[in-house]
N, C-alpha and C positions, 0 to 999 in steps of 0.2 A: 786735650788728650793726645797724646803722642802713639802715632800710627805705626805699628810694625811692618819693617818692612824687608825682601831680602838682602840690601844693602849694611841695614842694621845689623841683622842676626849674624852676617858673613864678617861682618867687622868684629862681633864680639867672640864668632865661631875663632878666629885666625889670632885671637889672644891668647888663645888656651887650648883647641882641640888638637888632637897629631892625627891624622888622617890616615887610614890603612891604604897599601898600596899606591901610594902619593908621591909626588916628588913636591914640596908643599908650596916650595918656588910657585910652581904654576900655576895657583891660586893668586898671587898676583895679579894675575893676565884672566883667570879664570875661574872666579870667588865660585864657591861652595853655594849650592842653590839650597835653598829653606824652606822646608816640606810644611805647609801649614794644615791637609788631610792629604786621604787617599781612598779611593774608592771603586772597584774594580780593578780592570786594567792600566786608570790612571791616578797621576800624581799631580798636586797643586800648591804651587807655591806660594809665598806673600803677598805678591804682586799678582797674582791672581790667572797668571798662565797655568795648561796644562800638561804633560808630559804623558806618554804612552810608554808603560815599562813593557818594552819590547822583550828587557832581559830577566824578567821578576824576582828584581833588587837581587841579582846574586844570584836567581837561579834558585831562590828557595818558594817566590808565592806561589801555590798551586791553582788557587780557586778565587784569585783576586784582594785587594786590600777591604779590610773592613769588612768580612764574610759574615753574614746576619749570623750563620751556624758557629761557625767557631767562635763569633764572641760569644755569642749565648753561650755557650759551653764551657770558657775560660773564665765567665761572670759567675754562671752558678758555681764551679770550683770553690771562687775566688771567696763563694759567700761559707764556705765549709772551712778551709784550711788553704796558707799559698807553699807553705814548704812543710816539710817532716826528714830529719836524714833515713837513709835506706838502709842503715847499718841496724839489725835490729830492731828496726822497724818496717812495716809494710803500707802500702793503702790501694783503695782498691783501683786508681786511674791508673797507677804499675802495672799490677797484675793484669787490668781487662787488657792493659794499649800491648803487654809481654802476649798474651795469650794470642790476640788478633794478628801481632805482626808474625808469630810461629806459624799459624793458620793460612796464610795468602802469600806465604816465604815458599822458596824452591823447597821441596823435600827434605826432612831428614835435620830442617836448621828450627829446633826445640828449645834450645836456653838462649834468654835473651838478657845481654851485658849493658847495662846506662851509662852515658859520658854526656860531654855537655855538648860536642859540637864536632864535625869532620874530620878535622885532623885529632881530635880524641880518640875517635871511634877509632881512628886509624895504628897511632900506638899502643891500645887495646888490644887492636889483634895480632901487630906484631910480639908484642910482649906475650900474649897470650898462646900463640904459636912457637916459639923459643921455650915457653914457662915449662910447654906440655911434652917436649923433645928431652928437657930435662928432666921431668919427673919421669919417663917412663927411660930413661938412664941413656939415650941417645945424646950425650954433651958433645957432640962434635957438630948436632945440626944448631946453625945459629946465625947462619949468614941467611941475608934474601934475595933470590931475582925479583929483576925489577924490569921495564920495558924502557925504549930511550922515549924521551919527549913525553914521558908521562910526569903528571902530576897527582901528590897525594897530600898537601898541605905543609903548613908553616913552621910545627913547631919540630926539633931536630930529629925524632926519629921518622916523619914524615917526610920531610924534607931529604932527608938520607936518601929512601927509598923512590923519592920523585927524581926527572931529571932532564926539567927544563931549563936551562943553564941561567935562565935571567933571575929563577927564584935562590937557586943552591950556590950559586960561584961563590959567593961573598964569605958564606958558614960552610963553605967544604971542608976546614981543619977540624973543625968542631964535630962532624959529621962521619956515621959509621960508615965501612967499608961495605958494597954492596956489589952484587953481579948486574950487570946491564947486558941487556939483548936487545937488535935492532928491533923495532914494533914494527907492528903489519899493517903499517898504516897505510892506506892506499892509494891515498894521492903522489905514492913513492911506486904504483903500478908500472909494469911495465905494457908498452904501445901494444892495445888488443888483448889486455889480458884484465877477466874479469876480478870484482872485487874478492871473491871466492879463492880463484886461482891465484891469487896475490897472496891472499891471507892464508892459505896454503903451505904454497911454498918459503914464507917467513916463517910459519911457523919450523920448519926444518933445524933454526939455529936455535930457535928455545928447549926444542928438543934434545940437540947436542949438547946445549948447557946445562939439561938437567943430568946428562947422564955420564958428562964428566962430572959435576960436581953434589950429584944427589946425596953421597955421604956428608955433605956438609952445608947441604942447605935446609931450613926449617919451612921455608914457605915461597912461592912464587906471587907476587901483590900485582892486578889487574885493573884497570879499568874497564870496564867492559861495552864494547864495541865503539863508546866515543872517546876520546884523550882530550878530553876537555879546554883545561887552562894552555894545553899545550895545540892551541889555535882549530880544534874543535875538529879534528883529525879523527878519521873513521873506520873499522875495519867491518870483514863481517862474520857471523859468529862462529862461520864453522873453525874457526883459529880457537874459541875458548873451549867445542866441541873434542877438538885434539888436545887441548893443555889440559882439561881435567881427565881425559886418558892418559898422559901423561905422569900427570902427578900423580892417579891411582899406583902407578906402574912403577916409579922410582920412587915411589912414599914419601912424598916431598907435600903439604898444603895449599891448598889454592885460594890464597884470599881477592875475593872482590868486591872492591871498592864503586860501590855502588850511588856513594854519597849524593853527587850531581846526575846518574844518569836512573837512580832507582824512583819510585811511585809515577811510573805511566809517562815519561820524557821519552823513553824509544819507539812505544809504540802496544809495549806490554807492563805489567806492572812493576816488574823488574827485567833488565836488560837481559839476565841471564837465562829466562824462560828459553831465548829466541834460539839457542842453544840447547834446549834441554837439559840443564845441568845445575846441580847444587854444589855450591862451593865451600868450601870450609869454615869459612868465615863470611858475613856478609854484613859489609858496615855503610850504613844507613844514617843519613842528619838532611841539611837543608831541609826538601819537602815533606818531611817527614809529620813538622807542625803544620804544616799549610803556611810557611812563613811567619807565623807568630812567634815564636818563643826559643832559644837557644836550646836542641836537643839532639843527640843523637845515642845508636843502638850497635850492639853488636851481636846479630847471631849467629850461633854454632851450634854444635850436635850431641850430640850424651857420651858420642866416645871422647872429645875432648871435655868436656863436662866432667867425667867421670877421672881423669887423670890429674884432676886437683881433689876431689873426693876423700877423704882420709882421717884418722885422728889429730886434732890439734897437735899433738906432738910430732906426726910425721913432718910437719913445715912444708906441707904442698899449697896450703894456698895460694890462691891466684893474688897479687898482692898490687892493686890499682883502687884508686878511688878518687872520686869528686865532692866537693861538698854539698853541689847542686845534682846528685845523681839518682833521675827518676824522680826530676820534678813535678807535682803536682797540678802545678798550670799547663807546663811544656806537653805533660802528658794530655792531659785534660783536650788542651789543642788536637795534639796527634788522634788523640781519641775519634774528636770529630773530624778532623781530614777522613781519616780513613773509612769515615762514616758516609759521606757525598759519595766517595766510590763505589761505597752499597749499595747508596739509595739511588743512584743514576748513572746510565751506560755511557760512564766518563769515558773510558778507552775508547771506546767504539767514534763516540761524539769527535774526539784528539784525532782518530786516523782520516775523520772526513775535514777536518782545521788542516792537519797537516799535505792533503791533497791540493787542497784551495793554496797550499805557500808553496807548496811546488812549483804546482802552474803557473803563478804568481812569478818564482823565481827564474823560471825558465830562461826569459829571453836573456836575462845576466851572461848566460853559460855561452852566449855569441860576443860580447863587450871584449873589446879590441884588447882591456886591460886585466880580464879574467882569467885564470888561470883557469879556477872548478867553480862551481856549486855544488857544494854535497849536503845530505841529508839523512837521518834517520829519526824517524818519528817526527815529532814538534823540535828539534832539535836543527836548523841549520847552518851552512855559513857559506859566503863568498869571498873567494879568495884573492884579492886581486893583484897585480903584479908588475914590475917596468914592463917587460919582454914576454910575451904570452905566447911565443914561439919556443923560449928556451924555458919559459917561466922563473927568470932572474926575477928574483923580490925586489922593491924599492929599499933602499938604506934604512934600517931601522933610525939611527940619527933623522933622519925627516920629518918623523912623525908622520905619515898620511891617515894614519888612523885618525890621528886628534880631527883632523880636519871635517872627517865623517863626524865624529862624535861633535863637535862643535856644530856642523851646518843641521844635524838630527836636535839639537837643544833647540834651533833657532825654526826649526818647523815643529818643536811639540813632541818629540819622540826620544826616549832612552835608548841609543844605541852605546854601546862599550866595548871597538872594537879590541881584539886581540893582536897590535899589533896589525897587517894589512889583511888580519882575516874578521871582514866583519860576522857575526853572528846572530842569530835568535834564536833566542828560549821563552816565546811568551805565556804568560798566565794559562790555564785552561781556558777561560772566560772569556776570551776574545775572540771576535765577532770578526768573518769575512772580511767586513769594510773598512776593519781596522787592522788587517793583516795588508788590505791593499795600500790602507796610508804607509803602514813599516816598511814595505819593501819598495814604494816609490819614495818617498824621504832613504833608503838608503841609497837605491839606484842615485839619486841626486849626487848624495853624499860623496859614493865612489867617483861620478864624473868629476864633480868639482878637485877630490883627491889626487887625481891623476893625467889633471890641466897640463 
């Protein structure tokens, strides 16, 4: 009987697979490891090691692989119906998962839009924002501000509006015109000046951009308080506090891109509680399923709602769609994620996880090669650096990152850094003594990186 193994599967993987975010070369040197379960917070491969998803695969598992609830919940779906299109048709795992996310959404966000995934969600509401500038006969709003070093996904109008240079340089001709404002990011603080007072006073230049250019812009697009892919960079809220006064005030949109930081990663159920403020748009994927199933959402409010409203003949509809939108399993999943939230004081549980990684992280914030440690909620990262005096970065050409992510495989842990900022996003479901192994395999990881 011929034993599988990850050797095998990575040979047959590198015949045929194309890897996302890959340079595939490097699979050479550093074959594709072969998941044979998962369960909890960890992963097991062929050969029968185990892995701790320090980053829950992407940032999407919320409540661990293999959650007794959500199967059970994706199984019984699965025994009714697995798809139905949404065009004309309804069912009821739409409607309950539509109805729950209006309910425990910031105020005021009542219609709820289906796509299949994060950067969907995302030219959803840009399109949707432009769609509603023109029906209500404002054609000149059509441009978007954007923040620098943020990111909002892959596909070109996402991409447009993000503006991490490693993802957009290559499709910038392809690529619409947009407003960029410096972010308020605060590791750009200056000496003595809180994260508050930083975020502040950046906001000062988003303001001047709206208000030269509010005749012509449709929406301002946010992440809110982390900047995620663009090396997990932090502000604090009173910046989104001032931009939705703002955009009340120059009648410009406020979409927030909530995808990676929304269902309970900040510390609230979405990021933008921490604010007080409902934004115009709020698009919602990753945890949305509890990491099962390709889904995401987009909600908005009855006054835009209402400015595609109309006779067939007017041509106001909103005109998007997927084949897979408001799928039935996807939903069925999100159903019961959002269900564990009900049924136990997950938040509460997340703010005492995320105290234990503080202290945990602490003594990092003294390492010769650290720039910061920052954090917000379950959400952190260490930044580390050549010169912790000027905080000069190491040469991206180096690689130091790989280095961590390689010595975190060889002790058992999924780290992915960004570049020399390593990070963590792990599961809800992880346990103190597995928070203590993540940040000493990373501590490792850094010294080795910066021998």
């Amino acid at each position: 009987m011929n034993t599988v193994t990850n050797s095998a599967l990575a040979a047959r993987d590198l015949r045929h697979v194309w890897h996302p975010c890959t340079q595939m070369k490097d699979h050479e040197r550093l074959p594709p490891i072969a998941v044979r379960r998962a369960q909890g917070v960890w992963i097991e491969d062929f050969d029968g090691r185990r892995y701790l998803d320090a980053i829950s695969s992407w940032w999407v598992n919320l409540f661990g692989h293999a959650h007794p609830g959500i199967n059970a919940a994706v199984s019984a779906q699965l025994q009714q119906f697995e798809h139905v299109m949404l065009a004309g048709f309804t069912h009821e795992p739409a409607i309950a998962l539509a109805e729950e996310l209006a309910r425990i959404a910031p105020p005021g966000l009542t219609r709820c839009f289906y796509a299949d995934n994060g950067s969907s969600a995302i030219e959803v509401a840009l399109k949707m924002s432009f769609h509603f500038w023109q029906n209500r006969g404002r054609r000149r709003k059509r441009r978007f501000v954007t923040l620098s070093n943020s990111y909002h996904g892959e596909t070109l109008g996402a991409l447009a509006v993000g503006n991490v240079e490693l993802y957009k340089h290559t499709y910038a001709p392809l690529l619409m015109d947009v407003l960029t404002v410096p972010s308020p990011d605060c590791y750009e603080r200056e000496s003595g000046e809180s994260w508050a007072d930083c975020s502040r006073r950046r906001f000062a230049l988003m303001e001047a951009a709206l208000e030269r250019h509010a005749d012509d812009v449709a929406a301002v697009i946010v992440e809110p308080l982390v900047q995620c892919a663009g090396g997990m960079r932090m502000y604090d809220p009173i910046y989104l506090s001032l931009l939705r006064s703002a955009c009340n005030r120059f009648g410009v949109h406020l979409i927030a891109d909530e995808v990676a930081v929304g269902f309970g990663r900040t510390g609230t159920m979405f990021a933008c509680e921490q604010a007080g403020i409902s934004p115009d748009f709020l698009c919602l994927s990753k945890g949305l399923t509890g990491g099962y199933l390709p889904l995401s959402a987009v909600l908005t409010g009855d006054d835009v709602y209402g400015a595609f409203y109309d006779e067939y003949q007017a041509q106001r509809a909103f005109l998007h769609s997927h084949s897979y939108t408001g799928n039935a399993l996807a939903c069925a999943a999100a159903r019961a994620t959002l269900g564990i939230f009900a049924g136990a004081p997950v938040l509460e549980d997340n703010r005492r996880l995320a105290a234990h990684l503080a202290e945990r992280l602490a003594p990092l914030a003294a390492h010769p090669h650290v720039a910061e440690v920052r954090q917000t909620g379950l959400i952190a990262a260490v930044e580390f650096v050549r010169d912790r005096s000027t905080r000069e970065p190491w040469p991206w050409q180096e690689r130091r990152g790989l280095i961590v992510h390689r010595h975190a495989l060889e002790r058992g842990v999924l780290l992915r850094p960004l570049g020399n900022v390593v990070y963590f996003m792990p599961p809800y479901v992880i346990t103190p003594a597995e928070i203590d192994l993540m940040v000493q395999v990373a501590a490792e990881g850094i010294e080795r990186a910066c021998a």
